[in-house]
Every structure is written in C-alpha cells, then in structure tokens.
C-alpha positions, 0 to 999 in steps of 0.5 A: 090731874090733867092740865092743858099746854094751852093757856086762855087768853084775857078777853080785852075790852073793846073802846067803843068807836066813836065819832062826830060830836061824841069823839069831839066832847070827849077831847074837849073833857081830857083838855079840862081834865089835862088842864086841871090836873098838869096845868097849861105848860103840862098839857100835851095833845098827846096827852089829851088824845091818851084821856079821851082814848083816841089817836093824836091825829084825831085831836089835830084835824080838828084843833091844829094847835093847844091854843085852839083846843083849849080855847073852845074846851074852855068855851064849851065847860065854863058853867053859865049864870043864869040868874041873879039872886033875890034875897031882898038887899044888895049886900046879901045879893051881892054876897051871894053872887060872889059866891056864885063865881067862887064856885065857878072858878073853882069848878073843873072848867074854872081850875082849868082857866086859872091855869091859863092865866096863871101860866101862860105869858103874855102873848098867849093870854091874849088869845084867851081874852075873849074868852074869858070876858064872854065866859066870865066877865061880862055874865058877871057884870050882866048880873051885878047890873040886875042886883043894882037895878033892884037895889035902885028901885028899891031905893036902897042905891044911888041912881048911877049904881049901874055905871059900867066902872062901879059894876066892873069891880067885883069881876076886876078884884076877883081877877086881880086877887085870883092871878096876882095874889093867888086868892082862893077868896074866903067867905070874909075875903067877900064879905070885907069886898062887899061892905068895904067897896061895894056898899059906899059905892052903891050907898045913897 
C-alpha cells in the first residue's frame, strides 16, 4: 500500500461578503438574537458582530454605541399591528387583543425589549421611551380605540369609552405586570383584566 507524505487540506467555507442593507439587517438579527439569549447587560458589540459574521468595525461605523444599535433593531423587529379584532363584543375582542400583545411580547424582538426594561437603569431606559411608545404602545391604544368605537355603535359602550386614560389601561397594566411582577400573563391573568377593569369601565 502506497500512502502519500502530503496531507489534504479541508476546504474552508467561504462567508459570502456582504454589504449595504444586507450586512446591516444582518447586525441588527445578532443585536435581537444577543439580546434575547445574554440580555442587555450580556450584549457586547463584539458579540453582535461574531453572530452576524462580521468585523466589530463594521458594527461601530454604523451604531457608535449598544444604545444606538439596539434602538434601531428593536425599531426594525418589533412585529406591527395591523388590525383590531371583529368577534362582535368587546369582551371577546378585547381578549383577543390582549393576546395579540402576548405574542408580540414574547416574540424574539418583544423578549429582546423586556430585557431592555428589565435590566437597564434608569438613565438608559430613557433612550428607549420612544421606542416603545411607537412600538408598542401607541399600536396598542390605536386599537383598543377601534374596538371601543365598535362597541359604542354597538351600543354595548358608554359614550366617552374612548377616552385616552380608559384605553391607556390595558398597555399600562401589561407594562407594569411584565417589568415590576415578571407576569408572563396567562389566559386567566387576561381574562380577570378584562371582565374585573375593563368591562365596568366601558360598561353603560
């Protein structure tokens, strides 16, 4: 048997280059990736650019800090709301809504925004505020209004159901409960929320 002295070499696999807008949502996937799995205090731009298989440098001519970066992924990945749901009573749309948000919080972008809210201090949440009032809460209330303004014509709501502090509860108690109680809100959690505060509120 003949065996040769020279020793093949494994091919390696080349990572494709890329630039623009690909290289760009591909930092902004390993920031909600990084987010979701290490949290905000675990989250290192070195890390982000190991995940989107790129050099640190490409991450910081584009975000000079963590806050900007995660600003704009989380701007980028939180799911939108499209539609308010049309069951044909406030109670069951409103349930539905609720869970509509659960699954938005607890998608990979909504993980990766709890641990903003969760870990961050004071200071720092601050640069997150306008993002999570376009993100998440102002979808939210623009919704609940719809399902109100149905329920009014309807004429299963009082008139003045739609008044910003009666549609801000839901969002509010979702926010407070999630970062202050570490909710996960179960079906039953909703179900109390709805028919103990929102019905008597809304009730004629």
């Amino acid at each position: 048997m003949i065996t040769s002295r020279w020793t093949a070499t494994p091919a390696r696999t080349a990572v494709p280059r890329r630039r623009g807008a690909v290289l760009e949502q591909a930092i902004l996937d390993a920031a909600l990736e990084q987010l979701s799995t290490v949290g905000w205090n675990g989250l290192t731009m070195e890390g982000v650019a190991a995940g989107a298989q790129t050099g640190k440098a490409a991450v910081y001519r584009r975000w000079p800090s963590k806050e900007d970066l995660v600003v704009d992924a989380l701007r980028a990945g939180l799911p939108g709301f499209d539609s308010a749901p049309d069951l044909g009573s406030v109670r069951d749309d409103l349930l539905e809504l609720c869970g509509k948000m659960r699954e938005a919080m607890f998608s990979r972008p909504g993980v990766a925004l709890r641990a903003v809210l969760h870990e961050c201090d004071t200071v720092t949440a601050e640069r997150f505020h306008d993002v999570i009032f376009a993100g998440v809460i102002e979808p939210g209330v623009r919704l609940i209004k719809e399902v109100v303004r149905r329920g009014i014509a309807r004429g299963e709501v009082r008139s003045g159901g739609t008044d910003d502090y009666v549609c801000d509860v839901i969002p509010a108690m979702l926010m407070y409960r999630s970062k202050v109680c570490g909710s996960e809100w179960r079906d039953e959690e909703f179900e109390a929320l709805i028919d103990q505060v929102m019905v008597p509120l809304l009730r004629r």
